[in-house]
C-alpha positions as CSV (number, residue, x, y, z in Angstrom):
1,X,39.8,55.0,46.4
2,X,41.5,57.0,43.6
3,X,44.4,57.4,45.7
4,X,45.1,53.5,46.2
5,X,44.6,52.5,42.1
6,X,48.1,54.1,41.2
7,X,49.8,52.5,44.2
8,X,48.6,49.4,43.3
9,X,49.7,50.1,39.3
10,X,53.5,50.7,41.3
11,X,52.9,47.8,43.1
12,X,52.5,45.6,40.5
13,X,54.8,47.0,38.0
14,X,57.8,47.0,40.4
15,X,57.3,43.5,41.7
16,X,60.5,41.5,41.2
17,X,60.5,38.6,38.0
18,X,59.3,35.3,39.1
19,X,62.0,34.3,36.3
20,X,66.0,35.2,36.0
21,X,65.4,34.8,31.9
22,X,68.4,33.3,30.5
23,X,69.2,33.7,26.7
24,X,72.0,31.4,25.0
25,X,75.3,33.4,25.8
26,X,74.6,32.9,29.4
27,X,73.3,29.1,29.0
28,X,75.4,27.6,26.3
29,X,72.1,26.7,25.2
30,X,73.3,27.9,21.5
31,X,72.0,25.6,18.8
32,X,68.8,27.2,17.0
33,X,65.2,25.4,17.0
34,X,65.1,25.2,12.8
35,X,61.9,24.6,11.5
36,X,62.6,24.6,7.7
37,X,60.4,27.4,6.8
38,X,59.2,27.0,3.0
39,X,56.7,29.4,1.0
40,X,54.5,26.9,0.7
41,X,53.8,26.1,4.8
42,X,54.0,22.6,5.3
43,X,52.4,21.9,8.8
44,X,55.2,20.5,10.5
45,X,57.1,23.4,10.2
46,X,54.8,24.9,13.0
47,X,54.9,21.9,15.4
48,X,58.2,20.9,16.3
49,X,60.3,22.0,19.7
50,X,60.2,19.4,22.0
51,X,62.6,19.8,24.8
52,X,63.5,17.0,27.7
53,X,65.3,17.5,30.6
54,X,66.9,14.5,32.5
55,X,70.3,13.2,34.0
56,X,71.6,11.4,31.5
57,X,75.0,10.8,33.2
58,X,73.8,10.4,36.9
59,X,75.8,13.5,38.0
60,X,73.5,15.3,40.0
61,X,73.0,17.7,37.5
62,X,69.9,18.2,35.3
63,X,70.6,17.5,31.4
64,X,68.6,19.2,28.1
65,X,67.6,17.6,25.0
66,X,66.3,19.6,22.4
67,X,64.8,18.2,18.8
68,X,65.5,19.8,15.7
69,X,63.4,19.9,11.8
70,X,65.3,18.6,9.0
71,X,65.6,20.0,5.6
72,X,63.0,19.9,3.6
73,X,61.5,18.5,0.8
74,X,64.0,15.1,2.0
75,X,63.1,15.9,5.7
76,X,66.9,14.5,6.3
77,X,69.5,16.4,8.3
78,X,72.2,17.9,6.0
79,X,74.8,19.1,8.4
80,X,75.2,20.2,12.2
81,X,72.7,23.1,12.1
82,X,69.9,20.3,11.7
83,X,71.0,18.0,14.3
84,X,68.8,17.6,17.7
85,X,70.8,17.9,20.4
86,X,72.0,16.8,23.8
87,X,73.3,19.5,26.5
88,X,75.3,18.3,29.9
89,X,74.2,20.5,32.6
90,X,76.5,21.7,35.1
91,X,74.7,22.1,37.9
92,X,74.0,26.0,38.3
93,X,71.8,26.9,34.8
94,X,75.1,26.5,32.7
95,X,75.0,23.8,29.4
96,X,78.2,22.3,27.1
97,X,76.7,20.6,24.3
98,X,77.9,17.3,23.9
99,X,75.3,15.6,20.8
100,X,78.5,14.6,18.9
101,X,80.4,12.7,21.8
102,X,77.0,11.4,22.3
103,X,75.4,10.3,19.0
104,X,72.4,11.8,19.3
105,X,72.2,14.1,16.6
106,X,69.5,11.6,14.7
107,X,68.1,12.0,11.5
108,X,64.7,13.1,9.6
109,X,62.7,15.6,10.8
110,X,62.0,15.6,14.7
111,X,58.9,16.6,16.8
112,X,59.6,15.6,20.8
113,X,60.9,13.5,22.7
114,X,60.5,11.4,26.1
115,X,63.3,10.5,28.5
116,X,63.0,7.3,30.7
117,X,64.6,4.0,31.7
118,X,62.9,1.4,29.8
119,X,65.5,-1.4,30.2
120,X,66.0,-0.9,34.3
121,X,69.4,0.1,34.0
122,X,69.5,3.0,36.6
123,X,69.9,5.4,33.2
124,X,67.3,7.5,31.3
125,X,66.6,6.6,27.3
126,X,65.4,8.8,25.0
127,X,62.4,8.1,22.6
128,X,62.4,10.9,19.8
129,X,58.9,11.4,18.2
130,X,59.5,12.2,14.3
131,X,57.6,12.9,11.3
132,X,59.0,9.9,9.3
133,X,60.2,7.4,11.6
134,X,60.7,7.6,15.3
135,X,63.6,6.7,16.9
136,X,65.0,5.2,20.8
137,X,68.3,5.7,21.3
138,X,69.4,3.5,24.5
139,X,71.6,5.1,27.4
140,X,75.0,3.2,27.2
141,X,76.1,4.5,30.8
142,X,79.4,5.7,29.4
143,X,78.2,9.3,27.8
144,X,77.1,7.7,24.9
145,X,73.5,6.2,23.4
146,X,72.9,3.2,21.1
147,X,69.9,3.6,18.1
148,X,68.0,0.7,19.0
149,X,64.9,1.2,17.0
150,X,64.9,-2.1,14.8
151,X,65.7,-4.0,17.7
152,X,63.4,-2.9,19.7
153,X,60.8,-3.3,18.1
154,X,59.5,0.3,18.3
155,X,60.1,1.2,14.6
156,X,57.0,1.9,12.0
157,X,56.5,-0.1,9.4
158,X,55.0,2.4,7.5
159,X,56.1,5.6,8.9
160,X,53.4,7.6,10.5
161,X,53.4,11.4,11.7
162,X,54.2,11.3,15.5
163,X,54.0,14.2,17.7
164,X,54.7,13.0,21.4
165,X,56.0,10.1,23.3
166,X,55.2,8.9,26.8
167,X,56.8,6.6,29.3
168,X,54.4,4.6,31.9
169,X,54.2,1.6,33.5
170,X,50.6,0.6,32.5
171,X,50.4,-3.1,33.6
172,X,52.5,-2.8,37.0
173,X,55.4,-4.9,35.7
174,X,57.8,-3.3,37.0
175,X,59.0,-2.4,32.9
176,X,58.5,1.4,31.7
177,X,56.1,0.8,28.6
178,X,55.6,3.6,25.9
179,X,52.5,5.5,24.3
180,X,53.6,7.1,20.8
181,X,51.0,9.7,19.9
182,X,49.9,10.8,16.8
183,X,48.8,13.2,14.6
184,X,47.6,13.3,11.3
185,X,48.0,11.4,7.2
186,X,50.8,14.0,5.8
187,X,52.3,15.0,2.4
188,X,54.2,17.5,1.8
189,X,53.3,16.5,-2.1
190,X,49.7,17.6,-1.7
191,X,49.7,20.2,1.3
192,X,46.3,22.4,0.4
193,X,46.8,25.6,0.0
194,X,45.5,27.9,2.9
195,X,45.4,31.2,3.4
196,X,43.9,34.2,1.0
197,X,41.9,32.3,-1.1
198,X,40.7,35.3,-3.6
199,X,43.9,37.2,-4.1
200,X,46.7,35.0,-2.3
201,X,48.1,37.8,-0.9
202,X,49.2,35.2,1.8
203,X,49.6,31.9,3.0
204,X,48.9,30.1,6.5
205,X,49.7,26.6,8.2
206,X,46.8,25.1,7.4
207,X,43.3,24.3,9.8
208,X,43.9,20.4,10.9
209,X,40.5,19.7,9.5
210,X,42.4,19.7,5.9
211,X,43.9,16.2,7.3
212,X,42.8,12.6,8.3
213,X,43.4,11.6,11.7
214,X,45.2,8.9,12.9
215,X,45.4,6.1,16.0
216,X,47.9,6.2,18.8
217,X,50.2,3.2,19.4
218,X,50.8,1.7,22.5
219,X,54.2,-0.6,22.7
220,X,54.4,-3.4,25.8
221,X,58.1,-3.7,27.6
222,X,58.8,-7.5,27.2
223,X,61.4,-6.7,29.7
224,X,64.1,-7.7,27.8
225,X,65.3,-4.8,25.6
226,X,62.4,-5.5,23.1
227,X,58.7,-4.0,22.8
228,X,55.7,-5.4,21.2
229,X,53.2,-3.5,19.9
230,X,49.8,-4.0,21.4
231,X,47.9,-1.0,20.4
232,X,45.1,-2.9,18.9
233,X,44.8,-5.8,21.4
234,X,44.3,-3.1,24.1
235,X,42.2,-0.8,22.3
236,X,44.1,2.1,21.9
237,X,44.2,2.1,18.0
238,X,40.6,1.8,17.8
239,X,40.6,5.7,18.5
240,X,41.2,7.7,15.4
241,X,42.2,11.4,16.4
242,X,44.5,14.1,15.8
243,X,47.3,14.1,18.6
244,X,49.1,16.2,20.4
245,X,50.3,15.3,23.8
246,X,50.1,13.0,26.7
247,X,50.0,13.0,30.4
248,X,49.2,10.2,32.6
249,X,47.3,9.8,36.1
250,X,45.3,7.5,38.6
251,X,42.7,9.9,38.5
252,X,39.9,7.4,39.6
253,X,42.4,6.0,42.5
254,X,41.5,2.1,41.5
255,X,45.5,1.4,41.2
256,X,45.7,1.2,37.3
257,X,47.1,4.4,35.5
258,X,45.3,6.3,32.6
259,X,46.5,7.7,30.4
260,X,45.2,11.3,28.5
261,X,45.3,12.3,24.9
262,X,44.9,16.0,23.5
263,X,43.5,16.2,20.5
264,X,43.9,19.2,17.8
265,X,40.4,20.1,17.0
266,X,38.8,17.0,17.6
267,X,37.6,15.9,20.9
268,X,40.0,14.7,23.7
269,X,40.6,11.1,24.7
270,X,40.4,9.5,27.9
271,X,41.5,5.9,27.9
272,X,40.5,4.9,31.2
273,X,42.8,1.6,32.5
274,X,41.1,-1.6,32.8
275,X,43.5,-3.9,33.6
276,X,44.4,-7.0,31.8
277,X,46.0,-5.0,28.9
278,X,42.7,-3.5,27.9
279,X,41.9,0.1,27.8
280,X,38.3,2.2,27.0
281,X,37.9,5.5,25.8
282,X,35.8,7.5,28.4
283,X,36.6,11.2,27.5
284,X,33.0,12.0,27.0
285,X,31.5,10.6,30.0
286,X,34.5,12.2,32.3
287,X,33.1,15.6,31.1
288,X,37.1,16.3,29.4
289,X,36.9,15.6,25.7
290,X,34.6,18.8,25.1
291,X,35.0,22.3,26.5
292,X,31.8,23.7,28.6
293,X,30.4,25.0,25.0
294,X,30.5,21.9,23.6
295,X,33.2,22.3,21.4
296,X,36.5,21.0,20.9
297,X,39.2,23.2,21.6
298,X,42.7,22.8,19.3
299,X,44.5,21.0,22.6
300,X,47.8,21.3,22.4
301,X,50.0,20.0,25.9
302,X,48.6,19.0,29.2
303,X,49.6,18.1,32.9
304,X,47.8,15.6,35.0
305,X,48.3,16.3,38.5
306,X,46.3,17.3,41.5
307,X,46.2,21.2,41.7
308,X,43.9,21.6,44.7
309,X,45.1,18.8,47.2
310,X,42.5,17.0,47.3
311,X,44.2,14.1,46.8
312,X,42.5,13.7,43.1
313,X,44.7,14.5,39.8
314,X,43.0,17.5,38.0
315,X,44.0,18.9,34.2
316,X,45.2,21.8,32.7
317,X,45.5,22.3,28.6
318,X,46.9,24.3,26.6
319,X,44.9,25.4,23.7
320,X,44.7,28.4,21.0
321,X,43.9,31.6,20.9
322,X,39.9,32.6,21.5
323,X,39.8,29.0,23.0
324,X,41.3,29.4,26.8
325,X,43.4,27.3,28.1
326,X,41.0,24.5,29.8
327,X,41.0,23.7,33.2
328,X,39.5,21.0,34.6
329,X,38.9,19.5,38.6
330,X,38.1,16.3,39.6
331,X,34.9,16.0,41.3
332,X,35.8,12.0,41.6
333,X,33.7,9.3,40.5
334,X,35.6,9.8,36.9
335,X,33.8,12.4,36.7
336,X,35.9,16.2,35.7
337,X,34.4,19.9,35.6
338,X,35.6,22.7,33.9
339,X,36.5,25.4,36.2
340,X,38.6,28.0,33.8
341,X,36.3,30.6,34.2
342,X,36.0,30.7,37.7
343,X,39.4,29.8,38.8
344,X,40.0,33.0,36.3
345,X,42.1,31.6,33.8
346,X,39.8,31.5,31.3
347,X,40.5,35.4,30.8
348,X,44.2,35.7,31.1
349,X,44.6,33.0,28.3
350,X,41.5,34.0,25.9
351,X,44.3,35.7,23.9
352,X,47.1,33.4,24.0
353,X,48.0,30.4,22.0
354,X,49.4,27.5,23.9
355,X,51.7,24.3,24.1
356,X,54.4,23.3,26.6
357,X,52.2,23.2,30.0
358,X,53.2,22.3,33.9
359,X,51.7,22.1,36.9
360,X,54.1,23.0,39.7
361,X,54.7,24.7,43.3
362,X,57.2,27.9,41.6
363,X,56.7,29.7,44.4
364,X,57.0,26.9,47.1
365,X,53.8,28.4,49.1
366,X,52.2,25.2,49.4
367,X,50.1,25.6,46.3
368,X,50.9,24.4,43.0
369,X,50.9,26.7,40.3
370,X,49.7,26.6,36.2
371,X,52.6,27.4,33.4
372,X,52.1,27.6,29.7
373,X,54.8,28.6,27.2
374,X,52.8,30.8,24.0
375,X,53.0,31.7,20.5
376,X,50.9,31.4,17.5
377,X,50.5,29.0,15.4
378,X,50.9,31.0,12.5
379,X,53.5,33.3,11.7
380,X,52.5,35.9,10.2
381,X,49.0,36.9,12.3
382,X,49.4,40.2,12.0
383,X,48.4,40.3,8.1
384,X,44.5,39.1,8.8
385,X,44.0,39.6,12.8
386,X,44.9,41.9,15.2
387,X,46.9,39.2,17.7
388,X,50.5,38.7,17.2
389,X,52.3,35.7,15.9
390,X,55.0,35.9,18.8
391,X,53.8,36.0,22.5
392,X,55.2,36.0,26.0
393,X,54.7,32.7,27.9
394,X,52.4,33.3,31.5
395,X,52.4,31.9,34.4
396,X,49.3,31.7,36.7
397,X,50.5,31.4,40.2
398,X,47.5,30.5,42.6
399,X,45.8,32.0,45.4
400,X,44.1,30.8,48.8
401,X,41.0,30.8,47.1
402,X,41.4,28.6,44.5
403,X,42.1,31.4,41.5
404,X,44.9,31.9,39.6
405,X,46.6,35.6,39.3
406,X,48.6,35.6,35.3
407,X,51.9,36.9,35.2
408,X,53.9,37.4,31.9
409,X,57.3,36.5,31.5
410,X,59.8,35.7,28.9
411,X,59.8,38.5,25.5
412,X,57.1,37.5,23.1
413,X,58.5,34.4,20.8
414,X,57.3,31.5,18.7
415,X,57.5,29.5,22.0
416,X,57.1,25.5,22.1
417,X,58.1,23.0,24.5
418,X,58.7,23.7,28.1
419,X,60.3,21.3,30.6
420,X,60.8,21.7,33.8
421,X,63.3,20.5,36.8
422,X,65.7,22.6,39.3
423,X,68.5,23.3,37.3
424,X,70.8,25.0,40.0
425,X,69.5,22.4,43.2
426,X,68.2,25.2,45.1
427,X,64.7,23.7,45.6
428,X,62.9,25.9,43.2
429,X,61.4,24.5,40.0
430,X,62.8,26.2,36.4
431,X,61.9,26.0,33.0
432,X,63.9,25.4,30.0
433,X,61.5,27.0,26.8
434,X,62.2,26.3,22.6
435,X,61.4,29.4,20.5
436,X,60.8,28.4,16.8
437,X,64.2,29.6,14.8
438,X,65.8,31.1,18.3
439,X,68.0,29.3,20.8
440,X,66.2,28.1,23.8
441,X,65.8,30.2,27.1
442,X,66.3,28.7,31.0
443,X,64.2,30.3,33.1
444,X,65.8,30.4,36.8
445,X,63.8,30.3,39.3
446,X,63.7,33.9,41.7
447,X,60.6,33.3,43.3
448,X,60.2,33.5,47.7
449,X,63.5,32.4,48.0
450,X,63.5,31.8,52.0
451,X,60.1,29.4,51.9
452,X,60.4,25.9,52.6
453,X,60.5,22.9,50.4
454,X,61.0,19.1,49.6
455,X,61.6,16.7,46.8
456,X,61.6,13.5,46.5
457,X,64.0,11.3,44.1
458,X,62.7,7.6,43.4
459,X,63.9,4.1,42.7
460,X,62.1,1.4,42.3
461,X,62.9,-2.1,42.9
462,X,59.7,-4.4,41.9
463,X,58.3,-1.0,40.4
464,X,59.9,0.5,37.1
465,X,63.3,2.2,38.3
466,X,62.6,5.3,38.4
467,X,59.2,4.8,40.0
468,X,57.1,6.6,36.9
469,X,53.3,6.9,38.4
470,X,54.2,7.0,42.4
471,X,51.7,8.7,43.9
472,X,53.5,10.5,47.4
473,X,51.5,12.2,49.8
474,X,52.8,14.2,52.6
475,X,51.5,16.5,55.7
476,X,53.7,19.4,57.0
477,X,53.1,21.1,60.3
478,X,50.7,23.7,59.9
479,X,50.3,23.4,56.0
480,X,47.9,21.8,53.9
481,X,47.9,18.0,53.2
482,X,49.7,17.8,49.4
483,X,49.6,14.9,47.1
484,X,52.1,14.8,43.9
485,X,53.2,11.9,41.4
486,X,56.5,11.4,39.7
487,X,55.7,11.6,35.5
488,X,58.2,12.9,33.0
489,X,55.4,13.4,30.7
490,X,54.5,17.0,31.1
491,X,52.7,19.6,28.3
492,X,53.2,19.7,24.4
493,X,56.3,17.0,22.8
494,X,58.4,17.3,26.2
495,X,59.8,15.7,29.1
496,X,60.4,16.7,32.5
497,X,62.4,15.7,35.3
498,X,61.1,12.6,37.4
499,X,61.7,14.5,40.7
500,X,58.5,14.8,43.0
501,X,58.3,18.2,44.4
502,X,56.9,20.0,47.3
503,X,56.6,23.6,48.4
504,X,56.2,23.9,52.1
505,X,55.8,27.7,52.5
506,X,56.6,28.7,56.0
507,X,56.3,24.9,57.2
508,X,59.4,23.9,58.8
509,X,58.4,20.1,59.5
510,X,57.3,17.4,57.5
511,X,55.4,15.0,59.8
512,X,54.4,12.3,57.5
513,X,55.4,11.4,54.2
514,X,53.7,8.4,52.4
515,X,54.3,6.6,49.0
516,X,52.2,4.1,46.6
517,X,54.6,2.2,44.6
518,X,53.0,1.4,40.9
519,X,53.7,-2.1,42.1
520,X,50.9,-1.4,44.8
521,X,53.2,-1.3,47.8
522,X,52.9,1.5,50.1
523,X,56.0,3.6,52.1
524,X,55.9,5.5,55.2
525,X,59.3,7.7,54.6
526,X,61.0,9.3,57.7
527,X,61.7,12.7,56.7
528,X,64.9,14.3,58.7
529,X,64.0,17.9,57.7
530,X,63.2,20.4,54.6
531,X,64.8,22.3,52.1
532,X,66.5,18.6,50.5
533,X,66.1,16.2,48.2
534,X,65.4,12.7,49.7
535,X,66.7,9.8,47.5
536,X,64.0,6.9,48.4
537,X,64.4,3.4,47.5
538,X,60.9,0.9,46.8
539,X,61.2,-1.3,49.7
């Protein structure tokens, strides 16, 4: 036995990167994440980094939008270095930067965005989550986008901290509807002082408990370019909490998607779908708004997709350090249980601090895998703990059993968002990463290259266009039955690509494919043959 520990030490410390790690000189990802650092640690200066990926101009090719923070104590963008900012992919992990050409360098200071097509046009919009005043900027089809805020509808009239954005069709109109969340009152005129209280040897970001919460807002798609706000005629204001992000799911399969909240410090929120516009909280009695102690955990992002292919949608949060990074499966019956101990994940994040989170197949064996990108939310840790500020994100690929083996990758960094599509078309799912005052990273997938796949690209035609909240379940020969849905809201103030995908391991046939429509119909798709993307029209 003492001869086979150091071969296994070799083993292990000679196994290839998952990740081809990609910093900006090889990207063209070159703009920095500025958080607007000030000695006196306002709270947002922590939080921002969202990141979206999407197509803006239909190429093909897999786009990046990044959000910036603005100056303080104005919170207004004084120059390029401020801007957020919109990056045309070329197809193989390469970016140009095109915000100006575009008009999306926006204004104030930002926190994340969400990309989808809320007018039906066959082209993603962008809603950008600020700190004073969110904005949607409409997708012209000609490079360029339109700030239709006012006339949407969508703008505060008294400006409230959001963090996140979602896009989901949540009465089955066939109109992308969107869930702002979040977070909490805010001044940078009275921020409490936190830190060394005897001496003030040092100041921290501050515990949210300092701050009041606040209600989410859910707008309604009139279908006409406009959006009315209906957060309190469905329910969804009645919720006071402190949030964070947003994933949404059928998780108890009656046809109506749900939509989940993660709250910082305060307990989660469940807002199970009713129907008929109406929405009720049910965290609590679906076992998620609490960790297994009883306690809430400082949620941060979260994915909402089934892990274990049992054709139910399980979750996995992010969360900070000492806290774990949740993971909960569904049993069914609404009813989730918290399995991060024993699907050992519960040890390989106890340390970390998380935000941007996925849920993918990296390694295209059949079995989808957990992603979290890391860093503290302080910045200077290292004067009162022995943890660092800066961390290296993980990724928890899983195993026939049901457990999760951690690997770290990236350097250690102030990480944020994370979102995630195939940035070179080679059927292996990357991540694009925001560091907090660094340029973002792309993360190229290296993993198994040989091992099957599929993915699936959707339009709808009596559903939403780009068929947000289809569920698609497929069977390949000799592999596991696999169920995934198309969502571009994915982990902490980000958005990922709508495409469904599928690892298929050494499965060289796909005998049965199967779709459910959010407008309820369902799709037996032919598939030719693997390693493609099909482009699947609602019939």
């Amino acid at each position: 036995m003492l001869r086979l520990a150091p071969l296994a030490f070799v083993l292990a410390a000679t196994a290839a990167p998952p990740f081809d790690v990609r910093s900006a000189k090889q990207t063209g990802l070159v703009h920095v994440l500025n958080n607007s650092a000030t000695p006196e640690k306002h709270l947002i200066e922590t939080m921002t980094g969202g990141i979206a990926a999407l197509d803006y101009d239909g190429d093909g090719n897999i786009d990046l939008f990044t959000v910036n923070g603005g100056r303080q104590p104005s919170l207004e963008k004084q120059g390029p270095e401020w801007w957020n900012r919109l990056y045309r992919g070329r197809g193989d992990g390469r970016f140009e930067d095109v915000t100006q050409r575009a008009g999306l360098s926006g204004k104030g200071y930002a926190m994340g965005a969400a990309a989808g097509d809320y007018d039906n046009d066959g082209r993603p919009d962008i809603f950008v989550a600020c700190v004073r005043g969110n904005q949607l900027f409409r997708n012209r089809g000609d490079g360029t986008f339109e700030d239709v805020t006012v006339k949407s509808g969508i703008a505060q009239p008294v400006p409230v901290w959001s963090v996140a954005g979602g896009w989901w069709d949540f009465n089955a109109d066939g109109h992308l509807d969107l869930f702002v969340v979040n977070y909490v009152r805010w001044d940078p005129a009275t921020e409490p002082f936190c830190g060394d209280q005897v001496s003030r040897r040092y100041r921290a970001y501050c515990h949210p408990k300092e701050y009041q919460p606040q209600p989410n807002q859910l707008f309604r798609n009139n279908g006409d370019g406009t959006f009315t706000d209906v957060s309190a005629g469905s329910g969804v204001s009645g919720h006071a909490g402190k949030g964070m992000g947003v994933a949404f799911a059928d998780y108890d399969a009656d046809g109506r998607i749900d939509v989940f909240v993660t709250n910082d410090a305060t307990p989660n929120f469940l807002f199970h779908n009713e129907g008929g516009g109406r929405f009720r909280e049910v965290a609590a009695e679906a076992g998620i708004a609490l960790n297994d102690d009883g306690r809430a955990t400082s949620s941060m992002g979260a994915d909402f997709r089934d892990v274990d292919n049992d054709g139910r949608p399980d979750l996995f949060i992010t969360a900070l350090a000492n806290e774990t990074f949740p993971f909960y499966r569904n049993l069914g019956k609404g009813v989730f249980a918290d399995r991060t101990y024993p699907a050992r994940i519960g040890a390989a994040t106890l340390p970390l601090s998380g935000w941007g989170a996925g849920i993918y197949d990296f390694d295209n064996d059949g079995r989808k895998d957990l992603f979290a990108a890391t860093g503290d939310v302080q910045d200077n840790t290292e004067l009162y703990s022995s943890r660092a500020s800066r961390q290296r994100c993980i990724l928890l690929l899983a195993t026939p059993n049901g457990q999760f083996t951690s690997r770290p990758v990236t350097e250690a960094a102030l990480h944020r968002g994370a979102a995630f599509a195939d940035f070179d078309n080679d059927g292996r799912v990357d991540v694009a990463v925001t560091r907090l005052n660094e340029t973002p990273l792309v993360l190229m997938n290296r993993m198994d290259e040989g091992r099957h796949w599929l993915g699936f690209r959707l339009k709808g035609t009596r559903s939403n266009r780009a068929g947000a909240g289809a569920l698609i379940h497929i069977k390949a020969e000799g592999g596991p039955d696999q169920w995934n849905a198309a969502s571009t809201s994915v982990g902490y103030s980000s958005a990922s690509a709508p495409v469904v995908h599928f690892g298929l391991g050494t499965a060289s046939r796909v005998t049965e494919a199967e779709i459910r429509w959010p407008s309820g119909t369902v799709q037996k798709v032919p598939v030719p043959g693997v390693d493609r993307y099909l482009e699947v029209e609602e019939p």
